[in-house]
DSSP file (Angstrom, degrees, kcal/mol; ACC not computed):
  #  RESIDUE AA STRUCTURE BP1 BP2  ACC     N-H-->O    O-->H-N    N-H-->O    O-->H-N    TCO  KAPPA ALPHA  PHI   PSI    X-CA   Y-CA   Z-CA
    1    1 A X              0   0    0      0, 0.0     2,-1.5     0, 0.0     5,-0.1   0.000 360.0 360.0 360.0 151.9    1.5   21.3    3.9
    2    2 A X        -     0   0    0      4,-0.1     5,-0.1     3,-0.0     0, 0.0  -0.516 360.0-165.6 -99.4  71.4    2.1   22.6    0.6
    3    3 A X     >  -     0   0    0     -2,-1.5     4,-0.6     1,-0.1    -1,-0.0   0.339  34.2-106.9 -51.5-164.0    0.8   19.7   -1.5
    4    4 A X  H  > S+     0   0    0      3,-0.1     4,-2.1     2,-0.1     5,-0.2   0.762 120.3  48.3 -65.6 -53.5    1.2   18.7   -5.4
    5    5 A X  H  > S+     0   0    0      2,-0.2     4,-2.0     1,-0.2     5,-0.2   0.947 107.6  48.0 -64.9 -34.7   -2.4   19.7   -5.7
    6    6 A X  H  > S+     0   0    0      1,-0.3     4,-1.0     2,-0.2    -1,-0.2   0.903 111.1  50.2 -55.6 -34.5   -2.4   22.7   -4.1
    7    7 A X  H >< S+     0   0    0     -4,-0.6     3,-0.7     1,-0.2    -1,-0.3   0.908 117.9  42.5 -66.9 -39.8    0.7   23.9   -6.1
    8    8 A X  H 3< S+     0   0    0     -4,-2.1     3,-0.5     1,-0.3    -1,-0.2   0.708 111.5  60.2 -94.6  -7.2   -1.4   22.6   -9.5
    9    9 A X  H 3< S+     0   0    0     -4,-2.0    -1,-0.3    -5,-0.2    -2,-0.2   0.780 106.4  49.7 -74.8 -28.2   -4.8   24.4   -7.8
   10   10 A X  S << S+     0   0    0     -4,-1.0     2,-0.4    -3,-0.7    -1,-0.2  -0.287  96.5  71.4-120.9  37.4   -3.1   27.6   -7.8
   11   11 A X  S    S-     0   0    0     -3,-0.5     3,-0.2     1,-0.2     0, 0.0  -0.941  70.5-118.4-167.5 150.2   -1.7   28.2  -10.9
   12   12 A X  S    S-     0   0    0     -2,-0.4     2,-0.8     1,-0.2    -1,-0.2   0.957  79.3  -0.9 -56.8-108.1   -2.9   29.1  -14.3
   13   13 A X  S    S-     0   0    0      1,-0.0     2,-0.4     0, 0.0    -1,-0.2  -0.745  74.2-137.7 -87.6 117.7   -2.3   26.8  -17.5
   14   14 A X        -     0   0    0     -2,-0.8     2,-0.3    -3,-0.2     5,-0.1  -0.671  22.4-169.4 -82.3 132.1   -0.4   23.8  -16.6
   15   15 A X        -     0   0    0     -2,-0.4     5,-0.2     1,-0.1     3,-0.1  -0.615  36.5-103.5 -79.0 141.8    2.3   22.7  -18.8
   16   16 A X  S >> S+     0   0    0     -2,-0.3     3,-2.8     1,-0.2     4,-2.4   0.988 119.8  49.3 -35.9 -61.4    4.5   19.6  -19.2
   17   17 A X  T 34 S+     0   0    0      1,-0.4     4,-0.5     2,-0.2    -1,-0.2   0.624 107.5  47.5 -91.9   7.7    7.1   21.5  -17.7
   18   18 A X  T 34 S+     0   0    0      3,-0.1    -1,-0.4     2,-0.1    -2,-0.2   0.352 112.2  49.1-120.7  26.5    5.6   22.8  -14.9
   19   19 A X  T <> S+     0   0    0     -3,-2.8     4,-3.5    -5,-0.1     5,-0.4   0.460 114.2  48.9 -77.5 -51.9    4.0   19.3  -13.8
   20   20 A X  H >X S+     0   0    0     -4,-2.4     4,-2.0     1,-0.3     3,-1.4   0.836 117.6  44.3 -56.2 -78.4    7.5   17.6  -14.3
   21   21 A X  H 3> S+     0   0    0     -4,-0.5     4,-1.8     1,-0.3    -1,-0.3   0.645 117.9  37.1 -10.0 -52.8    8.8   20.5  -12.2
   22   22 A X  H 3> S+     0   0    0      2,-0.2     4,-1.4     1,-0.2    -1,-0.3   0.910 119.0  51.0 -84.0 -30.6    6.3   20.8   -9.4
   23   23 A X  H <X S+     0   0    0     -4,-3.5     4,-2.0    -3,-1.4     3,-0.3   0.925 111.3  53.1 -75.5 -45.8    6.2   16.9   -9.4
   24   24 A X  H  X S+     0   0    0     -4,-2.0     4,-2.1    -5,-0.4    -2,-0.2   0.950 111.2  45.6 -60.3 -41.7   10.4   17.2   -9.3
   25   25 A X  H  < S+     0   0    0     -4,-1.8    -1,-0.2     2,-0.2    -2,-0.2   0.613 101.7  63.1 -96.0   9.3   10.1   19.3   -6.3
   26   26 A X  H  X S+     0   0    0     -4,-1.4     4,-1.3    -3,-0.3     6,-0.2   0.615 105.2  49.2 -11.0 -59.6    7.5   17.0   -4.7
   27   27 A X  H  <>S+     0   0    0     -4,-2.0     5,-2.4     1,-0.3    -2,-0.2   0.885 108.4  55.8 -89.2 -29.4   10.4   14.4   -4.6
   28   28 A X  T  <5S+     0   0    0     -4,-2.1     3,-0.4     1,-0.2    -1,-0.3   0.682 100.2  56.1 -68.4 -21.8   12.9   17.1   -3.1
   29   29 A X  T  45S+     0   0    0      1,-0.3     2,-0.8     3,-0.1    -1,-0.2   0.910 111.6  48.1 -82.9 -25.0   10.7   17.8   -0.1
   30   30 A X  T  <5S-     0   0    0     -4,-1.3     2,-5.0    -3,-0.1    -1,-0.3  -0.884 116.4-106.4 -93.2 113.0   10.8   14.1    0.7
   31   31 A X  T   5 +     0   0    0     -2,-0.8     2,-0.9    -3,-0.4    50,-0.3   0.039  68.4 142.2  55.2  -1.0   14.1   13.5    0.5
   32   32 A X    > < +     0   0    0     -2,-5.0     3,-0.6    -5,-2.4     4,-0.5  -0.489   4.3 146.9-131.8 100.1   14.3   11.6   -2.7
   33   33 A X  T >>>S+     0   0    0     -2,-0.9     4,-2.1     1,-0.2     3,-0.7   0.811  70.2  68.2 -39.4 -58.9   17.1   12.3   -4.6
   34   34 A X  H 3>5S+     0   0    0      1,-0.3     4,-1.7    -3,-0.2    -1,-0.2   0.887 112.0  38.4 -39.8 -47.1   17.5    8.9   -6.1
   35   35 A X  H <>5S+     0   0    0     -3,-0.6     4,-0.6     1,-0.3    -1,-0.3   0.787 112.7  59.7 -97.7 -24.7   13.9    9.8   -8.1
   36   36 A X  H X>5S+     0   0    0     -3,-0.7     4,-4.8    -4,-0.5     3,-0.7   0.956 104.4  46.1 -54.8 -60.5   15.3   13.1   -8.4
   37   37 A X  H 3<5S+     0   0    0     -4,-2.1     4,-0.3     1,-0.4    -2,-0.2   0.825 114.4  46.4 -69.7 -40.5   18.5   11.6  -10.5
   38   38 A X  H 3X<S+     0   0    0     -4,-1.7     4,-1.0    -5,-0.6    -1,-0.4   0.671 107.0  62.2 -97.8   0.5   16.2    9.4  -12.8
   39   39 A X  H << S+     0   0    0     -3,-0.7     4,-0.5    -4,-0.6    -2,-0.2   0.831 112.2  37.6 -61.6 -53.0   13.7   12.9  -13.3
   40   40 A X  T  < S+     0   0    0     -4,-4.8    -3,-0.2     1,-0.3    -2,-0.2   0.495 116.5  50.8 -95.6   6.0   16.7   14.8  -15.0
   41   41 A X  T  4 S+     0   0    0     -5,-0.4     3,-0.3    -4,-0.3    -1,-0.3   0.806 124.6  24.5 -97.2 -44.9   17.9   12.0  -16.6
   42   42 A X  S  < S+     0   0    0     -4,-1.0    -2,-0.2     1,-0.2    -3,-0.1   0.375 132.3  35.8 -94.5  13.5   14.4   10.9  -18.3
   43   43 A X  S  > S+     0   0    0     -4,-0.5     4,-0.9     2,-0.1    -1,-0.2   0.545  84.1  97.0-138.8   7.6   12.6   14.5  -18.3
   44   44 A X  H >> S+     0   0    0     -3,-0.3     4,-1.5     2,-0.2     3,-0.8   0.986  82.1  54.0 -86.4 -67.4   15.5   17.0  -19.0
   45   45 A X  H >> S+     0   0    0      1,-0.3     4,-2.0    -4,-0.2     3,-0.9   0.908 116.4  39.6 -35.1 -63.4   14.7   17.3  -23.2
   46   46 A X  H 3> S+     0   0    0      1,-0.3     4,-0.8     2,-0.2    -1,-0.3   0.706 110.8  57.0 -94.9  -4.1   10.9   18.2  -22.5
   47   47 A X  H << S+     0   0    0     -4,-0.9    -1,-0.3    -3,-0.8     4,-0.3   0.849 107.5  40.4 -58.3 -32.8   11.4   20.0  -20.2
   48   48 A X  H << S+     0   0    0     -4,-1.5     3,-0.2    -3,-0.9    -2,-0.2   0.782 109.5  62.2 -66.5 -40.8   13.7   22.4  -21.7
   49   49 A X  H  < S+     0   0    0     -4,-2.0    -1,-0.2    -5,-0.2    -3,-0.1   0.855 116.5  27.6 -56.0 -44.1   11.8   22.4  -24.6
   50   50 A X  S  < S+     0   0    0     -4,-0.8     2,-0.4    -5,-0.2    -1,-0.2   0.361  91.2 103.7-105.0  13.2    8.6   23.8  -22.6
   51   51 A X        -     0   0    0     -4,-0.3     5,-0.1    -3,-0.2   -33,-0.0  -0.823  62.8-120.4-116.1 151.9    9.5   25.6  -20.0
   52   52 A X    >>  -     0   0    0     -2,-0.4     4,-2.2     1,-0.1     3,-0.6   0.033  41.2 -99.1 -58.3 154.9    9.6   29.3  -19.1
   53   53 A X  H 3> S+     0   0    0      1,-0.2     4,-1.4     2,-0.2     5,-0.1   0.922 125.1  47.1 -68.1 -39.3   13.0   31.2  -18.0
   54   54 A X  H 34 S+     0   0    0      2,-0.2     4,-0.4     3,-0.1    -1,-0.2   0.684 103.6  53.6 -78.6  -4.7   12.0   30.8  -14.7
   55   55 A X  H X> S+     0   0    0     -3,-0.6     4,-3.6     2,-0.1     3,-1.6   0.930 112.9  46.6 -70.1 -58.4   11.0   27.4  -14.7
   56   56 A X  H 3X S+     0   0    0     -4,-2.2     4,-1.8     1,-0.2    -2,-0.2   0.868 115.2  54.5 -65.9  -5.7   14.8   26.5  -16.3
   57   57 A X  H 3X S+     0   0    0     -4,-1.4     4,-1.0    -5,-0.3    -1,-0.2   0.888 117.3  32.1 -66.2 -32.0   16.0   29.0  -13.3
   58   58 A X  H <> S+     0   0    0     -3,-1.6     4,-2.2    -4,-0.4    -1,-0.2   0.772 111.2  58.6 -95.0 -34.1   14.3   27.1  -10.8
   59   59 A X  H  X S+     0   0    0     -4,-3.6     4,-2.9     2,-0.2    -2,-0.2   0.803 108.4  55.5 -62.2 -31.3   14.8   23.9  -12.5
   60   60 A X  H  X S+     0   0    0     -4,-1.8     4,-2.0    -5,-0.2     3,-0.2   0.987 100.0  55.1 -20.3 -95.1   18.8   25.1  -12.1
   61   61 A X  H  X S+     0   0    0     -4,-1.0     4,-2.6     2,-0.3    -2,-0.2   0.679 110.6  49.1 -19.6 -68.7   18.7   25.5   -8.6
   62   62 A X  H  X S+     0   0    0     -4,-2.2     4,-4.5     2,-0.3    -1,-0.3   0.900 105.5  49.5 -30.5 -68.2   17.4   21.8   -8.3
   63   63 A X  H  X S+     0   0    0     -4,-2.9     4,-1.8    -3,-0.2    -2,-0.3   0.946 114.4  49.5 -68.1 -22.1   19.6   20.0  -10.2
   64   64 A X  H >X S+     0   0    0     -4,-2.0     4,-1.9     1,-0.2     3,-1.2   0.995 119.7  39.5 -64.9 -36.7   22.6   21.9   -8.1
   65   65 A X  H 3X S+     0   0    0     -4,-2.6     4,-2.2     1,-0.3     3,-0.4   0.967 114.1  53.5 -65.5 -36.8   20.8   21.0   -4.8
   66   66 A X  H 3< S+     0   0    0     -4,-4.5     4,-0.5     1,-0.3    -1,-0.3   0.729 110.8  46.7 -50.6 -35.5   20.0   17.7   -6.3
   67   67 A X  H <X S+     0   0    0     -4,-1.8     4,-0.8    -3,-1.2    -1,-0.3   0.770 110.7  51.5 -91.4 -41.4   23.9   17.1   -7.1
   68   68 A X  H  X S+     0   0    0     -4,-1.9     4,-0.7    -3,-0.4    -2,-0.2   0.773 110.8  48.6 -71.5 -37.3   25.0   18.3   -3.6
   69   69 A X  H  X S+     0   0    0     -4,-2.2     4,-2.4    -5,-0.3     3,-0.5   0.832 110.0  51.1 -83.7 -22.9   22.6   15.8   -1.9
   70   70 A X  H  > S+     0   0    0     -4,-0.5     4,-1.2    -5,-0.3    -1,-0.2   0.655 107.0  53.4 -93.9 -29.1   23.7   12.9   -4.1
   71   71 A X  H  < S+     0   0    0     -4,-0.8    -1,-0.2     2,-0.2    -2,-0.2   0.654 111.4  45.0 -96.7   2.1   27.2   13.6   -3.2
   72   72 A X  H >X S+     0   0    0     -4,-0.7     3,-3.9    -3,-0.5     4,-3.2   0.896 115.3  50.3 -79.3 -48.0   26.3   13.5    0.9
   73   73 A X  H 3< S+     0   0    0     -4,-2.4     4,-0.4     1,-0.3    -2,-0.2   0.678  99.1  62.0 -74.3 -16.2   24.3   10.3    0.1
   74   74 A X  T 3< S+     0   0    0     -4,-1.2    -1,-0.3     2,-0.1    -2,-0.1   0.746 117.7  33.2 -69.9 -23.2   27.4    8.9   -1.8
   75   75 A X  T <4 S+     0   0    0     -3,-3.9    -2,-0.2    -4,-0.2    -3,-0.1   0.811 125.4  36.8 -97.8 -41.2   29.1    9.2    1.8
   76   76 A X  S  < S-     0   0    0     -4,-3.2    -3,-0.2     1,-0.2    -2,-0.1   0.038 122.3 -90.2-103.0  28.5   26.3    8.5    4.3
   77   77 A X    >   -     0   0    0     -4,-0.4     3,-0.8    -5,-0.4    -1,-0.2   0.217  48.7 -65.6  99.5 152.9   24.7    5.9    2.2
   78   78 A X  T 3  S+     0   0    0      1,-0.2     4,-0.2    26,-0.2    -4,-0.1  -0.171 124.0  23.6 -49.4 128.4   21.9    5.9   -0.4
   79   79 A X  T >  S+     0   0    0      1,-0.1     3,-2.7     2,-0.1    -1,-0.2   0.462  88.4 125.6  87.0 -34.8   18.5    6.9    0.8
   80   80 A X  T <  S+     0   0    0     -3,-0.8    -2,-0.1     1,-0.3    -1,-0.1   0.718  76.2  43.7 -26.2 -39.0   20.4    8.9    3.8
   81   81 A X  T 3  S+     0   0    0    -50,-0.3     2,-0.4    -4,-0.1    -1,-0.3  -0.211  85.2 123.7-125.8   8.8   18.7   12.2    3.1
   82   82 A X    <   -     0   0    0     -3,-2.7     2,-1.2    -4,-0.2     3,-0.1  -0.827  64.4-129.0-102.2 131.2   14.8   10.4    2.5
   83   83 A X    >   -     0   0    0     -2,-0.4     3,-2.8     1,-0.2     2,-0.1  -0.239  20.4-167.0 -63.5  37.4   12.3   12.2    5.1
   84   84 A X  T 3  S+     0   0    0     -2,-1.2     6,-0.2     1,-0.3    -1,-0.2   0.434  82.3  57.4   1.1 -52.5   10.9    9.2    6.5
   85   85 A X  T 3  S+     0   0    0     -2,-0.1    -1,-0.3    -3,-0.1    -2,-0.1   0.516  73.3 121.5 -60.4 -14.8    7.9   11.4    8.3
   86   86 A X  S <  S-     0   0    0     -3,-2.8     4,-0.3     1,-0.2   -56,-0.0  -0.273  73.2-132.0 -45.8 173.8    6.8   12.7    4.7
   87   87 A X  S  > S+     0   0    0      2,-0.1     4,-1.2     3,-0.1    -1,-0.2   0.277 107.3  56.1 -99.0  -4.2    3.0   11.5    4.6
   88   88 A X  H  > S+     0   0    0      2,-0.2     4,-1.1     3,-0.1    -2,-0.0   0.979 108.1  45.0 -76.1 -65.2    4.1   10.1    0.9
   89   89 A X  H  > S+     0   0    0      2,-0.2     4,-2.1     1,-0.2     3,-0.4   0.751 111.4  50.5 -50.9 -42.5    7.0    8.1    2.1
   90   90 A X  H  > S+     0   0    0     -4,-0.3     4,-3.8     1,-0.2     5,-0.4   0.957 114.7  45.9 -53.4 -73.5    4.9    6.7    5.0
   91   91 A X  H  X S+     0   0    0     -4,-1.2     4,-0.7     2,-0.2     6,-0.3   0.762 115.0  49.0 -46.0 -38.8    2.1    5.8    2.2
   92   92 A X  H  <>S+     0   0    0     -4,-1.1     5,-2.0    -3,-0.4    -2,-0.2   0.998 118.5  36.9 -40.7 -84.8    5.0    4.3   -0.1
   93   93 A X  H ><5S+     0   0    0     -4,-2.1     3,-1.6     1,-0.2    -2,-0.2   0.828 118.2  49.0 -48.4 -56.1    6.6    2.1    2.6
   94   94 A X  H 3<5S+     0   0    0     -4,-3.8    -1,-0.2    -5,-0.2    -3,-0.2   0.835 115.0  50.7 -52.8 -28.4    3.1    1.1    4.3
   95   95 A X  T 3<5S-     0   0    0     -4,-0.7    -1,-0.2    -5,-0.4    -2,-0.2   0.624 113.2-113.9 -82.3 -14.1    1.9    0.3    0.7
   96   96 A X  T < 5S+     0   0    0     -3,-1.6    -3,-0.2     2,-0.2    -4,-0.1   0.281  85.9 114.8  92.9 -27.9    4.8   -2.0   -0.5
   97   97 A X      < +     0   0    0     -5,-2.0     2,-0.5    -6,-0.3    -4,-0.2   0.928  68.7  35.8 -26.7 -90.8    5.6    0.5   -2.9
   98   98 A X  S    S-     0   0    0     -9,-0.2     2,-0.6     4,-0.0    -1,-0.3  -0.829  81.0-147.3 -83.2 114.1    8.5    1.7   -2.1
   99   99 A X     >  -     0   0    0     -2,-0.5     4,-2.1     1,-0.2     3,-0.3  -0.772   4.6-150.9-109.7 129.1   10.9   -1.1   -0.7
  100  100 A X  H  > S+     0   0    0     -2,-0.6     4,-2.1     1,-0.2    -1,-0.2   0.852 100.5  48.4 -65.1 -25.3   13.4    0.2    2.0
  101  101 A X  H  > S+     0   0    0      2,-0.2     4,-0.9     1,-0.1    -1,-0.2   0.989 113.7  49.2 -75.8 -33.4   16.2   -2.7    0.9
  102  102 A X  H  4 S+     0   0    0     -3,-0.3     3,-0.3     1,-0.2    -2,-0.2   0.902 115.5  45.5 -47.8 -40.7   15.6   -1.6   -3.0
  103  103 A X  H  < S+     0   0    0     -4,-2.1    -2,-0.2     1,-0.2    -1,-0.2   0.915 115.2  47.6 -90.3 -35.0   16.1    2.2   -1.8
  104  104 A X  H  < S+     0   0    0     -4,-2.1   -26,-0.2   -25,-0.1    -1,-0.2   0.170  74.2 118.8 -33.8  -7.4   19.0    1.4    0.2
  105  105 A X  S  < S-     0   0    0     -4,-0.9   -27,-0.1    -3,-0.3    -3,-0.0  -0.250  72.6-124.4 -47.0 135.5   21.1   -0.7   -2.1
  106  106 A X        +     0   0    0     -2,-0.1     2,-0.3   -29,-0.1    -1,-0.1   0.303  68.6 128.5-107.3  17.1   24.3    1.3   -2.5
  107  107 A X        -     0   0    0      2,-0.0     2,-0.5   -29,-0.0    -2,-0.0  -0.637  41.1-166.5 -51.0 133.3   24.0    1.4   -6.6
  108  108 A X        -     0   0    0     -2,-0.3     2,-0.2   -30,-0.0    -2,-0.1  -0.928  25.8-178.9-129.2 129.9   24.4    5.1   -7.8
  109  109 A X        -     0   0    0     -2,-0.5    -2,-0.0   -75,-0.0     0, 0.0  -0.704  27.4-136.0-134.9 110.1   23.7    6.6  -10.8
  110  110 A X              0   0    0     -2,-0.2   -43,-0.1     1,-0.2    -2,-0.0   0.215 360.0 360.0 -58.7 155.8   24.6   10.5  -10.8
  111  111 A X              0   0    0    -45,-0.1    -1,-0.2   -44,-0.1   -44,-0.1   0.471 360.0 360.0 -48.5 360.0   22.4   13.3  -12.3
């Protein structure tokens, strides 16, 4: 699997916006949007500020997928779309972290 470290092992000078970014598309390989939706809401200014034309390109791309998945999970329930099998989520949930009635609560707030 193509972890967070690997992604930050393999690339030159890390930046804010390319942690927020590899850390944003972290939360899209499990399945969570929800963390997705509070990323572009609290990280969108510095990111923009620092990042490369193909960081906002890719950073694009995101929020549309991000927005498409938020409007399934507005019909098949909050949390619908979380990869249960990730080894993160597994570590979350086993930990207390992440609590499945908190992530299932059918409060929304869009991107």
């Amino acid at each position: 699997m193509n972890t967070l470290r690997d992604q930050i092992s393999h690339q030159g000078k890390l930046t804010s916006a390319t942690f927020i970014l590899n850390c944003m598309k972290l939360s899209e390989e499990r399945g969570a949007y929800h963390v997705l939706a509070l990323r572009f809401r609290a990280n969108d200014e510095e990111f923009r500020n620092g990042a490369t034309d193909e960081e906002l390109e890719e950073y694009e791309g995101l929020r549309r997928r991000t927005e498409s998945a938020l409007d399934h999970e507005r019909l098949a329930g909050r949390g619908s779309l979380l990869k249960f099998d990730h080894p993160l989520n597994r570590m979350l949930l086993q930990t207390g972290v992440m609590k499945l009635q908190t992530l299932l609560r059918p409060s929304f707030q869009p991107v």
